[in-house]
C-alpha positions as CSV (number, residue, x, y, z in Angstrom):
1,X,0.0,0.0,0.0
2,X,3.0,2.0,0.9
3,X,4.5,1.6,-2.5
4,X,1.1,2.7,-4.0
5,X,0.6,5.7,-2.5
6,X,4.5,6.6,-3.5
7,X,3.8,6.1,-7.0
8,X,0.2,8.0,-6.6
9,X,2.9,10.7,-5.1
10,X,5.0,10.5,-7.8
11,X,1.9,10.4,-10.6
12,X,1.3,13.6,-9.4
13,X,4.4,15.4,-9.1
14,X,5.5,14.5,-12.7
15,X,1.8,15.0,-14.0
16,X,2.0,18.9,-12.9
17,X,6.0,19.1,-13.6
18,X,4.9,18.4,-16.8
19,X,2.3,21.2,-17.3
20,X,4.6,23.9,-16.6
21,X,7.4,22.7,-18.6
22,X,6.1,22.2,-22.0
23,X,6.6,25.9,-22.7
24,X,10.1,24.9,-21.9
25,X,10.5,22.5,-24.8
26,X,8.6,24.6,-27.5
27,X,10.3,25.9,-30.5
28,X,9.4,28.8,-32.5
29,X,8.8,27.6,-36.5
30,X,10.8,31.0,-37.5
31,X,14.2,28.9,-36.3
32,X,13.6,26.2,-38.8
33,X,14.8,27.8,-42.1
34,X,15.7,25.4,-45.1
35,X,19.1,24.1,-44.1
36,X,16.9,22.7,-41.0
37,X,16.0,19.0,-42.3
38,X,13.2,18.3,-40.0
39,X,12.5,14.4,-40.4
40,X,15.5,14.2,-42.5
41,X,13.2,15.4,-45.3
42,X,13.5,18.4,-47.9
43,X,11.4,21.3,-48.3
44,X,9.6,18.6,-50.9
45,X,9.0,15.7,-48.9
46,X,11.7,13.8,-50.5
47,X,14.4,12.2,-48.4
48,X,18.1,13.6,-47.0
49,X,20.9,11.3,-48.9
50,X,22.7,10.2,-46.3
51,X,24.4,7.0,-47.4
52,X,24.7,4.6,-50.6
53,X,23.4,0.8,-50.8
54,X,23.1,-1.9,-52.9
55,X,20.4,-3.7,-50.9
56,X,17.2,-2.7,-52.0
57,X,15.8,0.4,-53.9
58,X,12.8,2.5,-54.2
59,X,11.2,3.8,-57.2
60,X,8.3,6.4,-57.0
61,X,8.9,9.1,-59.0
62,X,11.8,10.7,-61.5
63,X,13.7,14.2,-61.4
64,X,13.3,16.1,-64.1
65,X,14.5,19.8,-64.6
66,X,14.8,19.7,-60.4
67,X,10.8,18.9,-60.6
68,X,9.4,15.7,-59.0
69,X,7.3,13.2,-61.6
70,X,5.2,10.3,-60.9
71,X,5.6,6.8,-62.2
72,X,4.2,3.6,-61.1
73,X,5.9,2.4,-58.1
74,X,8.9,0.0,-58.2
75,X,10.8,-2.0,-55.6
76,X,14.2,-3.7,-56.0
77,X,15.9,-6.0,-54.2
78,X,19.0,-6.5,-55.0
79,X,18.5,-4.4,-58.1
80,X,15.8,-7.5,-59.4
81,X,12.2,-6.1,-59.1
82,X,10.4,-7.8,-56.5
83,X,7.4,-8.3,-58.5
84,X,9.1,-10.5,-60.8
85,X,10.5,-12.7,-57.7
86,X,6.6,-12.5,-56.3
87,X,5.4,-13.6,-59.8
88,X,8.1,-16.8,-60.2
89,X,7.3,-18.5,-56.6
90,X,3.2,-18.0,-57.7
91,X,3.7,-19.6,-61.3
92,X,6.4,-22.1,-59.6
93,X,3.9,-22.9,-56.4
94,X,6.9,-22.6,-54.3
95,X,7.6,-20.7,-51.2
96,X,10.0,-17.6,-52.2
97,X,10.6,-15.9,-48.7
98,X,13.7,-17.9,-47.7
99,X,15.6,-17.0,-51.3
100,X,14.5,-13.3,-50.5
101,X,16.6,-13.5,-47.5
102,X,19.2,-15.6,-49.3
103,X,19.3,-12.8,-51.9
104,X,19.3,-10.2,-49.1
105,X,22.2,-11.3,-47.0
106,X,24.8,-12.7,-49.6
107,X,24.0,-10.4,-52.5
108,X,23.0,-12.8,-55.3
109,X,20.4,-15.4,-56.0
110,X,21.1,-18.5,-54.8
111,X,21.8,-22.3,-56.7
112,X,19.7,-25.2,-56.3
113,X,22.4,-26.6,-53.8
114,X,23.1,-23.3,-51.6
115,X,19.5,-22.7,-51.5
116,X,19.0,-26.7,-49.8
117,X,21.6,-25.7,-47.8
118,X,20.3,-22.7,-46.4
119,X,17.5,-24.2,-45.7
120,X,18.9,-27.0,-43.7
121,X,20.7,-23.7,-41.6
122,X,17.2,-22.2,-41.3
123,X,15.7,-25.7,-39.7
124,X,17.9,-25.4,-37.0
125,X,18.0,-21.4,-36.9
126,X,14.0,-22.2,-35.9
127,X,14.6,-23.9,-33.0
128,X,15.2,-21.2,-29.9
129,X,18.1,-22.0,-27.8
130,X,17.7,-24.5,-24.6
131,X,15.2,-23.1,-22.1
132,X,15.0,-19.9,-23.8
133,X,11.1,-19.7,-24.4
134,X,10.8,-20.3,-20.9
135,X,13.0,-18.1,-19.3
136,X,13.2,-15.1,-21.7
137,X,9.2,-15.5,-23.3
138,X,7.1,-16.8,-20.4
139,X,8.7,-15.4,-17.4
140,X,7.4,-11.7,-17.2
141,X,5.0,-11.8,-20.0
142,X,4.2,-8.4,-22.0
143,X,1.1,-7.6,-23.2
144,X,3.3,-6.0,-26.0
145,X,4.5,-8.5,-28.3
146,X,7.0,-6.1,-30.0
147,X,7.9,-5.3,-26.6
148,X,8.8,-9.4,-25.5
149,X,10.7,-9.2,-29.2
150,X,13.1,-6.1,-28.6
151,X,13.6,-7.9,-25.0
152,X,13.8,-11.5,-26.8
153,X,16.7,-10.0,-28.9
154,X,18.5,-8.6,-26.5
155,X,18.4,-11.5,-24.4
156,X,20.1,-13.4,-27.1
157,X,23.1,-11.6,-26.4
158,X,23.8,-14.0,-23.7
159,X,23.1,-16.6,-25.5
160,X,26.0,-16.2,-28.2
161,X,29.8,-16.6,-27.3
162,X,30.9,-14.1,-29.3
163,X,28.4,-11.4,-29.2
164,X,30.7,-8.4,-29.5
165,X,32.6,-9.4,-32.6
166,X,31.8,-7.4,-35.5
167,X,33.2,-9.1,-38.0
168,X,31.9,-9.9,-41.4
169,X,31.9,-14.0,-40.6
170,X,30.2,-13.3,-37.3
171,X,27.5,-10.7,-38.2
172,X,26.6,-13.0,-41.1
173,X,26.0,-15.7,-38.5
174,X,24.4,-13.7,-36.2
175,X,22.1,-12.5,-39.0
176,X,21.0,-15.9,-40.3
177,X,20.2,-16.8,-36.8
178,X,18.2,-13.9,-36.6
179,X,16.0,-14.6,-40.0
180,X,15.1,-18.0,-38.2
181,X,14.5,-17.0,-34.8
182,X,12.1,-14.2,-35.3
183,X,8.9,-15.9,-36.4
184,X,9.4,-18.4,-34.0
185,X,9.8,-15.7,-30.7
186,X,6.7,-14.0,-32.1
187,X,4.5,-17.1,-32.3
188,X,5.2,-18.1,-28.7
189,X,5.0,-14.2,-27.5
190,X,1.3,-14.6,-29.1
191,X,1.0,-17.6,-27.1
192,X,2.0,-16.6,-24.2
193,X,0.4,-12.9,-24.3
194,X,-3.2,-15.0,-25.3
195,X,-2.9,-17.5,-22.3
196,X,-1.7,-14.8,-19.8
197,X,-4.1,-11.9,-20.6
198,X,-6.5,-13.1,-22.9
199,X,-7.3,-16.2,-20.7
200,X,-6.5,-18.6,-23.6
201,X,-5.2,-21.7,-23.6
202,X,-1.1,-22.1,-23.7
203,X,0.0,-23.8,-27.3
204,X,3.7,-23.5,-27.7
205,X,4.3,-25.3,-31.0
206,X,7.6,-26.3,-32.3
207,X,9.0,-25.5,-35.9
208,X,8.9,-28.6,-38.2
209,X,12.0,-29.4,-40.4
210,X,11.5,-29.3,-44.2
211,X,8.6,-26.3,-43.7
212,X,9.0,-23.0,-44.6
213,X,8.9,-20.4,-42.7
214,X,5.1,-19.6,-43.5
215,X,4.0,-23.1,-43.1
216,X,6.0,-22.7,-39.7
217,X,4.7,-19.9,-38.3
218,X,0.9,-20.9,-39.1
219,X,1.2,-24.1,-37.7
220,X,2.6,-22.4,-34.4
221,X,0.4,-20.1,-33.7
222,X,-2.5,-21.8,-34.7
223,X,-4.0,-24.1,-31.6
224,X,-4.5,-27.1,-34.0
225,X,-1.1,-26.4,-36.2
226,X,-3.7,-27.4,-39.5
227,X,-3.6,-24.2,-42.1
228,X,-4.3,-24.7,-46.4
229,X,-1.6,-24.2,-48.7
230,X,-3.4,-21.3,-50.3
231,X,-3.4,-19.5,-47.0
232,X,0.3,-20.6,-46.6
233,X,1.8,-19.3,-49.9
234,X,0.0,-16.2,-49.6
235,X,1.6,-15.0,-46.4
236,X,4.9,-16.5,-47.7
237,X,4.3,-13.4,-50.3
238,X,3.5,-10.9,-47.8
239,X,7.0,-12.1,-46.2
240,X,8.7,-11.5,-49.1
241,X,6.6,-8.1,-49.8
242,X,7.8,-7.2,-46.0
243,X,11.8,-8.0,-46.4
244,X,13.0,-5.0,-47.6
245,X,12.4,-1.0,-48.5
246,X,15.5,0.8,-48.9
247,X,17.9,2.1,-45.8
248,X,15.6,4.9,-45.6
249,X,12.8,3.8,-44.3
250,X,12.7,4.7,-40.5
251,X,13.8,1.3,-38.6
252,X,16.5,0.5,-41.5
253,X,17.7,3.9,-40.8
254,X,17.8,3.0,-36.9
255,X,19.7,0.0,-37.4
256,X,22.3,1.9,-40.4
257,X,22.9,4.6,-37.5
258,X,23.4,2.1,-34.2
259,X,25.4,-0.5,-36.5
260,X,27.6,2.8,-37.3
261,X,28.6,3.2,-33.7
262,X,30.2,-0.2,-34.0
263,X,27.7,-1.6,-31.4
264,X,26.3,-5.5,-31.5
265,X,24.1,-6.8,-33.9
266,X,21.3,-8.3,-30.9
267,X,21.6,-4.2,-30.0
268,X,21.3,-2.9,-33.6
269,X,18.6,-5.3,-34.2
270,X,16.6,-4.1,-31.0
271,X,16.2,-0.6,-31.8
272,X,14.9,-1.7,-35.4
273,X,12.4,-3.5,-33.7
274,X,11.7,-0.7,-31.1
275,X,11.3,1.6,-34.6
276,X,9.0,-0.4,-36.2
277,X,6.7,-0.6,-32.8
278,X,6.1,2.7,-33.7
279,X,2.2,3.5,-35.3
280,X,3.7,6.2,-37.6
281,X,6.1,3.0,-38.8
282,X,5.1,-0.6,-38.4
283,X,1.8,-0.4,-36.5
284,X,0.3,1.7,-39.3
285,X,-1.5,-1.8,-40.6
286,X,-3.6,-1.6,-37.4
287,X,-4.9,1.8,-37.3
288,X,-5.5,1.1,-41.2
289,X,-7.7,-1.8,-39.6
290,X,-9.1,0.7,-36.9
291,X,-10.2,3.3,-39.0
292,X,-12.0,0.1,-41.2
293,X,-13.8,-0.9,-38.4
294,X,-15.3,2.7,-38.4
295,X,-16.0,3.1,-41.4
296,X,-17.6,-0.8,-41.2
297,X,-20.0,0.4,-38.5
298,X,-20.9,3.3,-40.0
299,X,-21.4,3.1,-43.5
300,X,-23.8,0.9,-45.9
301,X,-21.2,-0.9,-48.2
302,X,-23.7,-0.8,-50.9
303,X,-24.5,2.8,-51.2
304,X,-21.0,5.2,-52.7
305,X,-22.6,8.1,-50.9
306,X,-22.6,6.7,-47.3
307,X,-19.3,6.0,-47.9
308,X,-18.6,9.2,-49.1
309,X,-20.1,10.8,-46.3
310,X,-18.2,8.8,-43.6
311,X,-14.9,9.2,-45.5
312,X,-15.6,13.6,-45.4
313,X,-16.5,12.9,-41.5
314,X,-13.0,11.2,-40.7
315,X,-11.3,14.0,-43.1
316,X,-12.8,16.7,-41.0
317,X,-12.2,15.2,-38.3
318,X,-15.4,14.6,-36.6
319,X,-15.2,10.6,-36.8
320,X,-12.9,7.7,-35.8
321,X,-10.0,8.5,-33.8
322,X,-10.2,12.1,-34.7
323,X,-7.1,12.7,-36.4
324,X,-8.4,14.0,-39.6
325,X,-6.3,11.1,-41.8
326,X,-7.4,8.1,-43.7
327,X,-4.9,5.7,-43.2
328,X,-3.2,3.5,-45.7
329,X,-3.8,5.9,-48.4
330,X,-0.3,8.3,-49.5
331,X,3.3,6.7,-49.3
332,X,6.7,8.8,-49.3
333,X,8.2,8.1,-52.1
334,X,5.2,6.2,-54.5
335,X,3.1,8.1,-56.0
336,X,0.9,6.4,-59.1
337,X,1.4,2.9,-57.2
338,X,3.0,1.0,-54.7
339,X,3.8,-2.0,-56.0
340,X,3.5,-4.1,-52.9
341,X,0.0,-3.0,-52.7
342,X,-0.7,-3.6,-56.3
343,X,0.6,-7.5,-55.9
344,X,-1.3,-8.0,-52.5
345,X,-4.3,-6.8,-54.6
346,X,-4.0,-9.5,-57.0
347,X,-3.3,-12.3,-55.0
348,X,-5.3,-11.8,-51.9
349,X,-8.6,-11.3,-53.6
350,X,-9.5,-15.0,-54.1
351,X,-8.7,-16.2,-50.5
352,X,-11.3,-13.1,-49.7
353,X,-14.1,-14.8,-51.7
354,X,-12.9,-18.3,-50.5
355,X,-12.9,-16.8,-46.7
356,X,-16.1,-14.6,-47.0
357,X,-14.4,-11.2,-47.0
358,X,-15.2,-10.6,-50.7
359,X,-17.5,-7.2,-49.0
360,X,-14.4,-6.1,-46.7
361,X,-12.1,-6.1,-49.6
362,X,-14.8,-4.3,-52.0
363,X,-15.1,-1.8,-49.1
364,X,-11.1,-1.1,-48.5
365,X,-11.0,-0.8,-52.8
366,X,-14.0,2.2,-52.0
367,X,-11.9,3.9,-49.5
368,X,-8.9,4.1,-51.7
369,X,-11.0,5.0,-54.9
370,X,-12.9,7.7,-53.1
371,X,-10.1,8.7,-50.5
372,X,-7.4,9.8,-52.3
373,X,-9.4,12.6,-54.6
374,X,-10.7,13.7,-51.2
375,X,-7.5,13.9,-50.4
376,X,-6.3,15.7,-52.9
377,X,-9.2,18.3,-52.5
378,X,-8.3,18.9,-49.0
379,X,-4.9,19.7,-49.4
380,X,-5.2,20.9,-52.8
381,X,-2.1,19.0,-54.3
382,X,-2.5,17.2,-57.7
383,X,0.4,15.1,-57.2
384,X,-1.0,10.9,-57.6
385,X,-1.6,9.1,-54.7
386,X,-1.9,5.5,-54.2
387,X,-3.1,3.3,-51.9
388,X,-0.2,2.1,-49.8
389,X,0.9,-1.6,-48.5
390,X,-1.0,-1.0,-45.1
391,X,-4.2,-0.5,-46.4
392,X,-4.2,-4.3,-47.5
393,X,-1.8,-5.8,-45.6
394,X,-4.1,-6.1,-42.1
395,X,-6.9,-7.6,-43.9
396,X,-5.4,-10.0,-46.0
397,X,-3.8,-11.0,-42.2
398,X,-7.3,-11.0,-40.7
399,X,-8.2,-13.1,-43.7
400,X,-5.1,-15.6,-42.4
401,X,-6.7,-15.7,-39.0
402,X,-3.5,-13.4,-37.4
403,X,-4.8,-11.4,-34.8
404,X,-4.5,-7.5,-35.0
405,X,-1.5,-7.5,-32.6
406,X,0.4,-9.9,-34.0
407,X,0.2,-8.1,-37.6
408,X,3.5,-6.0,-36.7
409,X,5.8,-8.5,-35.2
410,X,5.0,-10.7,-38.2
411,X,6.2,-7.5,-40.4
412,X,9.5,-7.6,-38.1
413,X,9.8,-11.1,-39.2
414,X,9.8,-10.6,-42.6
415,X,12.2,-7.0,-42.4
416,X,14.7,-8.5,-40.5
417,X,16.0,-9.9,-43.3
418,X,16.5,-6.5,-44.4
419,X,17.8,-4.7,-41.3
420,X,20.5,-7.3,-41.1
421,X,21.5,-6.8,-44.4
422,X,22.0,-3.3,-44.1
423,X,23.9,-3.9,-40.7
424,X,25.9,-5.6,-42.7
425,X,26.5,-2.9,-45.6
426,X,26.7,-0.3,-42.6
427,X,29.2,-2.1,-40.9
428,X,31.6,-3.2,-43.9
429,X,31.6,0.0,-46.3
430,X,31.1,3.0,-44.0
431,X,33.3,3.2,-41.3
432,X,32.1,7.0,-39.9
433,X,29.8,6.6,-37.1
434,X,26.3,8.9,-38.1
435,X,26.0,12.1,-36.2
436,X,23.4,14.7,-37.2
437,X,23.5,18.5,-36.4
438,X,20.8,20.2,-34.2
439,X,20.5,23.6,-34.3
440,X,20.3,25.4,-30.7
441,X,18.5,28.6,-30.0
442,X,18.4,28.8,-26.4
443,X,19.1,32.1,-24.8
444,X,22.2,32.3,-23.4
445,X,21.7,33.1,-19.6
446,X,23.9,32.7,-16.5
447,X,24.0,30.1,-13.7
448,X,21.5,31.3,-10.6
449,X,22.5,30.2,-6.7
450,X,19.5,28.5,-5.4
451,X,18.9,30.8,-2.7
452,X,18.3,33.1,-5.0
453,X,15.8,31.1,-7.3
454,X,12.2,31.5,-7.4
455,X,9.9,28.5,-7.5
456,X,8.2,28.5,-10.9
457,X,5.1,26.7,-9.8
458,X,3.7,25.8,-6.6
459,X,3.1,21.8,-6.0
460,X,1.5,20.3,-2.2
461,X,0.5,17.0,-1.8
């Protein structure tokens, strides 16, 4: 009780500390001037360079005469689009996410025999070190599941012999580890957080040898381990559509600029995964899924001008979460199309029918056909818009039967092929740890005794 009322105590001393301090931490907008890159981002929304790769490239729009011009939306991995890798594992029925990460790590696409035998590295990168799922998953359980990851990472430290050594043999090591262990810490984290605080039962499910790491992953989180192979082969895509977006994408970016202080990979790794927790980042899938359940509740699917309606409400914001944004709908760099979007589009829409979400998906293809002139009206741009990857991505995972907050440590899963690559290239080409300039324009004052200070505020208990 004694400990209660302290932190009651201390609830209330930072609560009002806090009232008369944000004046404190307020900036006047006449100090940011152009050479201030707020969000790393020019006066034109396009990125700050501030590195070179050969991982994975974005492709939105062309510079032309110093103007900005749309094209249709292109992602490369490893300078090979990814819609042709998508298109070759649908044509081939085979499972394309491990040769993503294959292509990822080492640079190049792999042969018949390397690929086996990455694969036979990736059975045993599954299986979670001895007592590990116990002692680091189920003891102190977080309702967070991105939370029990960062931790689960970290924790892994201790589990390697060399966890400090940075070079090129290790990280690779490391890294591979790291592909296979992060589907498997997220379906027992679900576990766990269901059985703890969702009064489920407890189903820890092992990884089978010779599955992939879609096959895996359903089976384990799934009480009865039974999934189709329709079901299977389209999340293997979204895995491959999730491995990589360029080192500028925000929790890339996290990892380039901790990997640059020469830190540890399980460290690196950690604050990626601490990045992507972020709703502006990762979690955007679910408030895509929020804002649908609005517009679900409050809109007749059948009638264009209900929808309408709703769409102006959440626009002005008078509806859903009050933020005035439709979520899912305007990327950074695409413009006409994001091509991840565009391939979810076309090979989600049977298992909608086949699930009886053939409305939902109708409904998300209104908001984006309707949302982004509204869009455009408010804000009075006539630069293309497209529906981004999130505006897809959670349904076709409700369609899988993933629940809402297991939709970004699943994306984790799939980037962390991609953050470990760029650890890599971080670690073996730059050599200059990242340090950005800020600006100060504080008033320069001198220091005051104490008995000659005034209390700013008053505070009694």
């Amino acid at each position: 009780m004694e400990e209660k009322n302290k932190a009651g105590i201390l609830e209330q001393y930072t609560g009002s500390l806090s009232h008369h301090i944000e004046k404190e931490y307020e900036i006047d907008e006449r100090y940011y001037r152009d050479d201030v890159k707020r969000g790393l981002r020019n006066s034109d929304g396009t990125g700050v360079p501030v590195g070179i790769t050969r991982v994975g490239s974005v492709l939105g729009y062309m510079i032309e005469d110093g103007q900005r011009v749309p094209v249709p939306g292109q992602l490369y991995y490893r300078g090979i689009e990814l819609s042709e890798i998508v298109e070759a594992h649908q044509r081939a029925g085979t499972f394309g996410y491990e040769e993503v990460a294959y292509l990822l790590l080492m640079g190049y696409l792999p042969s018949r025999e390397e690929m086996a035998r990455f694969n036979e590295i990736m059975n045993r990168a599954r299986k979670l070190p001895a007592g590990f799922t116990e002692d680091m998953i189920m003891k102190n359980p977080s309702r967070s599941i991105m939370n029990k990851l960062a931790r689960s990472v970290l924790s892994l430290y201790s589990y390697d012999e060399n966890p400090d050594d940075t070079s090129l043999d290790n990280i690779l090591l490391q890294s591979v580890k790291l592909v296979g262990a992060f589907p498997s810490i997220v379906a027992n984290a679900y576990s766990v957080k269901r059985h703890y605080f969702q009064g489920g039962s407890l189903h820890i499910h092992f990884p089978v040898e010779g599955l992939s790491t879609a096959e895996n992953f359903l089976r384990m989180i799934r009480p009865n381990t039974k999934y189709t192979e329709e079901e299977a082969h389209l999340l293997d895509m979204m895995l491959m559509v999730h491995a990589e977006h360029g080192g500028g994408n925000n929790s890339t970016f996290v990892c380039r600029a901790l990997s640059s202080s020469g830190t540890d990979t399980y460290s690196a790794i950690a604050g990626a995964v601490g990045s992507l927790k972020g709703p502006l980042h990762g979690g955007a899938n679910a408030k895509v899924m929020e804002m649908f359940h609005y517009v679900k509740e409050n809109v007749n699917p059948k009638d264009d001008g209900s929808i309408k309606d709703y769409l102006a409400k959440l626009l002005r914001k008078e509806a859903g979460d009050r933020s005035g944004k439709l979520y899912g709908l305007g990327h950074a760099v695409y413009t006409i199309s994001d091509p991840r979007a565009v391939l979810l589009k076309k090979y989600a829409k049977h298992l909608a029918e086949v699930k009886g979400f053939a409305e939902d998906f109708q409904l998300l293809e209104k908001i984006e056909e309707f949302g982004i002139p509204m869009i455009q009206a408010k804000t009075g741009s006539d630069t293309p818009m497209c529906a981004n990857v999130d505006m897809y991505s959670g349904l076709v995972y409700t369609m899988l039967g993933i629940p809402e907050d297991v939709f970004t440590p699943l994306f984790a899963s799939a980037r962390i092929a991609g953050w470990c690559a760029n650890r890599i290239e971080e670690v073996v080409t730059c050599h200059r740890i990242m340090r950005p300039a800020y600006r100060a324009v504080v008033k320069r004052v001198h220091y005051e005794p104490i008995s000659q200070r005034a209390p700013h505020f008053k505070f009694s208990l």
